[in-house]
PDB file with one MODEL, atoms N, CA, C and O in Angstrom:
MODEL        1
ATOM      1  N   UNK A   1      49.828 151.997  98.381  1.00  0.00           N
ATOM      2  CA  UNK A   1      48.954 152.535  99.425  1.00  0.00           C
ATOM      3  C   UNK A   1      47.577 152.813  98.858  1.00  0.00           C
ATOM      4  O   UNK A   1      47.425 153.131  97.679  1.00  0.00           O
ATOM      5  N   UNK A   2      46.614 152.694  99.682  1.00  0.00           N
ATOM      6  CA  UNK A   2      45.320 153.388  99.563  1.00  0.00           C
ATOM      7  C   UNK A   2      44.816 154.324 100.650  1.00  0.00           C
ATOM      8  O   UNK A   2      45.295 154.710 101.716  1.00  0.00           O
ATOM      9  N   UNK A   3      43.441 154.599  99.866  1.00  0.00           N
ATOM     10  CA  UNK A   3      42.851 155.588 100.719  1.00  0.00           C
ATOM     11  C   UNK A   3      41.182 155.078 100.684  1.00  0.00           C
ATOM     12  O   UNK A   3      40.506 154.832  99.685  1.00  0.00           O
ATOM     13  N   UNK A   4      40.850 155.025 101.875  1.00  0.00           N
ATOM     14  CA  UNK A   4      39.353 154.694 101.951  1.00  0.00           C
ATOM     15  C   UNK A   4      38.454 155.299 102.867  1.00  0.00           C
ATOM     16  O   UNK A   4      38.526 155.165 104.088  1.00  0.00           O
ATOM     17  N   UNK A   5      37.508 156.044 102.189  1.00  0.00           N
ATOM     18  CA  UNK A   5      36.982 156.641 102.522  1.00  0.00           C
ATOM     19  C   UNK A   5      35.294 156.308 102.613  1.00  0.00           C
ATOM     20  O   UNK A   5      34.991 155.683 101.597  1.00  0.00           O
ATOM     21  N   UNK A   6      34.563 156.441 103.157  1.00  0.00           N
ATOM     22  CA  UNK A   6      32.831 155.949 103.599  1.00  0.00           C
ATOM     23  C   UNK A   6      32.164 157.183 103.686  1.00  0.00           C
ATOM     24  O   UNK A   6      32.331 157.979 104.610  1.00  0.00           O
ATOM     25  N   UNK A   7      31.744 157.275 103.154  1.00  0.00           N
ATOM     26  CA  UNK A   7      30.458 158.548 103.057  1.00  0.00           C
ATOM     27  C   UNK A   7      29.668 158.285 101.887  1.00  0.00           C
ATOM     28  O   UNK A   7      30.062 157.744 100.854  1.00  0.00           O
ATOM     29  N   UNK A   8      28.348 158.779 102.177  1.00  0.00           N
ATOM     30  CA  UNK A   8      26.880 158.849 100.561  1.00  0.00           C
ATOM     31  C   UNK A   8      27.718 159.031  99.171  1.00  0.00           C
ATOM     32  O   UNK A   8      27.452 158.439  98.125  1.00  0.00           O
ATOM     33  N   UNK A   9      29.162 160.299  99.428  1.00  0.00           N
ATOM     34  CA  UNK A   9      29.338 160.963  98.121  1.00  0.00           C
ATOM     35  C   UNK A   9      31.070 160.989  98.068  1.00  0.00           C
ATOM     36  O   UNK A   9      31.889 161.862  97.780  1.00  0.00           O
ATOM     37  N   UNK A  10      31.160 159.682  98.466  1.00  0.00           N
ATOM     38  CA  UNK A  10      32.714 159.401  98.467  1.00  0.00           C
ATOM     39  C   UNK A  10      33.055 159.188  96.729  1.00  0.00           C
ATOM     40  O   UNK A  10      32.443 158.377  96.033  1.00  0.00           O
ATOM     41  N   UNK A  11      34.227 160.153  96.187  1.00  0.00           N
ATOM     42  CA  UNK A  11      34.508 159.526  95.149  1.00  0.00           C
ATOM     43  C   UNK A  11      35.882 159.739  95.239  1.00  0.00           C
ATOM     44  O   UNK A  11      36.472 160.603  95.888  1.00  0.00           O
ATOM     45  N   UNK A  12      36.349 158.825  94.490  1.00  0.00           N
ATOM     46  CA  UNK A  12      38.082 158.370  94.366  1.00  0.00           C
ATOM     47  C   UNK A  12      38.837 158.555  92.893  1.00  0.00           C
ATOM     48  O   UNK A  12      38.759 158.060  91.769  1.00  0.00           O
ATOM     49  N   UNK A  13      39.589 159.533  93.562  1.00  0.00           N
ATOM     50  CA  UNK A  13      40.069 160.266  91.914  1.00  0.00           C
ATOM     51  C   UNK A  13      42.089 159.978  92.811  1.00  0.00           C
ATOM     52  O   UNK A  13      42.572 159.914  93.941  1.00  0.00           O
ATOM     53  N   UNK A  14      42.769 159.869  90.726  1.00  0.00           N
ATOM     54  CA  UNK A  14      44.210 159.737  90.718  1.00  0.00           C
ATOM     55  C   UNK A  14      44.315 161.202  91.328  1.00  0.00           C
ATOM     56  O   UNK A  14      43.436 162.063  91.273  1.00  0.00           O
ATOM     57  N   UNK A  15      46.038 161.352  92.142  1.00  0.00           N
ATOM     58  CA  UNK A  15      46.546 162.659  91.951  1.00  0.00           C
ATOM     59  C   UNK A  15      47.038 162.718  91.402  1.00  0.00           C
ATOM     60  O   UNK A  15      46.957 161.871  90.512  1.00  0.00           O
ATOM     61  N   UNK A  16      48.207 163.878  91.291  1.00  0.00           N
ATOM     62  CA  UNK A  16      49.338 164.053  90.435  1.00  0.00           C
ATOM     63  C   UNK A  16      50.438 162.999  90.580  1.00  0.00           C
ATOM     64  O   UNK A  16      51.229 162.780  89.662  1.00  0.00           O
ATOM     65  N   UNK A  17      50.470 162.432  91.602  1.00  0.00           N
ATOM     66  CA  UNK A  17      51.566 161.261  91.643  1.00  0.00           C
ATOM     67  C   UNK A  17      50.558 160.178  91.687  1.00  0.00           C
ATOM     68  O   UNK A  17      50.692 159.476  92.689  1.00  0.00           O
ATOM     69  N   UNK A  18      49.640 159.849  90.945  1.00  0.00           N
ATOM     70  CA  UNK A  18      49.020 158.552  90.599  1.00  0.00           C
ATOM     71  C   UNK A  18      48.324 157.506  91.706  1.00  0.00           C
ATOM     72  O   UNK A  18      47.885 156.356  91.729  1.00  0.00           O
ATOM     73  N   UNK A  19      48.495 158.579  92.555  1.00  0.00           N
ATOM     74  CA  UNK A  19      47.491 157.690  93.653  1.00  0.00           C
ATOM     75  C   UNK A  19      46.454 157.755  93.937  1.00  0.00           C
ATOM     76  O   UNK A  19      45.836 158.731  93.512  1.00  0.00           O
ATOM     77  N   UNK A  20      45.879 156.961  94.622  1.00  0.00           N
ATOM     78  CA  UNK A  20      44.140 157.431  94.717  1.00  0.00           C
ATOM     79  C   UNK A  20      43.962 158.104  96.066  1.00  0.00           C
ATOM     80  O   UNK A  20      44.503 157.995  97.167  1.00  0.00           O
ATOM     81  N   UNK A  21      42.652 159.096  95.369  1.00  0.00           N
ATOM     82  CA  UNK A  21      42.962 159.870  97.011  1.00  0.00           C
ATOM     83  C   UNK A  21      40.960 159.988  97.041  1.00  0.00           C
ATOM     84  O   UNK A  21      40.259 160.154  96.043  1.00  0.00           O
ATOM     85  N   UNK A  22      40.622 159.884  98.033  1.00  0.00           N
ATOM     86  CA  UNK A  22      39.267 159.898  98.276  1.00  0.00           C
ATOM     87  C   UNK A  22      38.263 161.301  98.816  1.00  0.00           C
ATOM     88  O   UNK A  22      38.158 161.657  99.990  1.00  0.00           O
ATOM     89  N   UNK A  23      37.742 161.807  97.895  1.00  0.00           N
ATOM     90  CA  UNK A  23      36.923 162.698  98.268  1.00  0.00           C
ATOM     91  C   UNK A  23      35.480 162.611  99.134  1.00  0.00           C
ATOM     92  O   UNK A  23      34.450 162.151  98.641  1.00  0.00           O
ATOM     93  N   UNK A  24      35.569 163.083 100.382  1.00  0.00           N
ATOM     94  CA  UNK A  24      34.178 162.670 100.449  1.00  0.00           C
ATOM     95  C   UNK A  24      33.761 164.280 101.132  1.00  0.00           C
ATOM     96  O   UNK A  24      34.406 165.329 101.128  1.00  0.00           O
ATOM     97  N   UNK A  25      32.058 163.862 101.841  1.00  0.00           N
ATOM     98  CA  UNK A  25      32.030 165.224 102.665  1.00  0.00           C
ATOM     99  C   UNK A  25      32.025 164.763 103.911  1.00  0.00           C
ATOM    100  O   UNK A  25      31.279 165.407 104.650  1.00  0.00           O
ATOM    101  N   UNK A  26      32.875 163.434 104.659  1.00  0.00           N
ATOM    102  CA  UNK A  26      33.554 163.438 105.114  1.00  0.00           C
ATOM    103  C   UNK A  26      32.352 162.742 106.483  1.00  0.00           C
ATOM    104  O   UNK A  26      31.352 163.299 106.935  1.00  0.00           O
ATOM    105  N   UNK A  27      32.860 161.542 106.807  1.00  0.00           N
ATOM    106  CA  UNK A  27      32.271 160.799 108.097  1.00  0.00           C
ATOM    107  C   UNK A  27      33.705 160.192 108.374  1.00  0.00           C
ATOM    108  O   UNK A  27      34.053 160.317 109.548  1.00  0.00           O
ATOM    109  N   UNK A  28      34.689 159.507 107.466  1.00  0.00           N
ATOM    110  CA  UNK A  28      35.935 158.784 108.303  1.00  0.00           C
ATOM    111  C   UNK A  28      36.955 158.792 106.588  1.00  0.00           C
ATOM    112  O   UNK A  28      36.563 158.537 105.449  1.00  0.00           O
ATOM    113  N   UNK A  29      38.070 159.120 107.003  1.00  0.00           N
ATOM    114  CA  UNK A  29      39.145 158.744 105.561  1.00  0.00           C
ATOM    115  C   UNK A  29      40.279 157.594 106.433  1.00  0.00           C
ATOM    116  O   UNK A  29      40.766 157.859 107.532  1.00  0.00           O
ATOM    117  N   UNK A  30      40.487 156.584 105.827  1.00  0.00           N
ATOM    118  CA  UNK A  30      41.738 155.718 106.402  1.00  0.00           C
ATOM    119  C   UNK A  30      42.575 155.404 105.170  1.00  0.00           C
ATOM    120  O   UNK A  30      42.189 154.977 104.083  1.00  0.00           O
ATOM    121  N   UNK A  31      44.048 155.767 105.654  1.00  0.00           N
ATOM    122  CA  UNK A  31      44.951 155.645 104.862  1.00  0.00           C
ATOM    123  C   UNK A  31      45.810 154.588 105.236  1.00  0.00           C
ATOM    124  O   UNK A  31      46.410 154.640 106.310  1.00  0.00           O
ATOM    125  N   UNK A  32      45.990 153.171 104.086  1.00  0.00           N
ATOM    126  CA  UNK A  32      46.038 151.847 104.635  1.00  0.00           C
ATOM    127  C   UNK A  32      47.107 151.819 103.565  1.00  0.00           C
ATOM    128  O   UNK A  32      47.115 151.994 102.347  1.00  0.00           O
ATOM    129  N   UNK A  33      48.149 151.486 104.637  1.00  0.00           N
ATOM    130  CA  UNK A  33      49.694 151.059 103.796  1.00  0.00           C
ATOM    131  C   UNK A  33      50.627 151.901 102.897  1.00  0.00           C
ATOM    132  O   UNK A  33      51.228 151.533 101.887  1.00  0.00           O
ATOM    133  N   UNK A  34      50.612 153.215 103.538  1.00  0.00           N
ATOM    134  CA  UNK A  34      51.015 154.418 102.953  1.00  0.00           C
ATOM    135  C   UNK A  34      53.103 154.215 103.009  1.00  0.00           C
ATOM    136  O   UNK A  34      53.823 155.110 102.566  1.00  0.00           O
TER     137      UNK A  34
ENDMDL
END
């Protein structure tokens, strides 16, 4: 699965279970094939 996220200050960090999870300050997050 991913996570994609669109914003100026989107950044994409592992979690604790190794997935990527997308930080932003937030215009849209889509979670594709979870």
């Amino acid at each position: 699965s991913s996570i994609w996220a669109v914003d100026g200050l989107t950044r994409s960090v592992p979690n604790s279970n190794g997935r990527m999870i997308s930080k932003s300050s937030s215009l849209f997050t889509r979670d594709n094939g979870t």
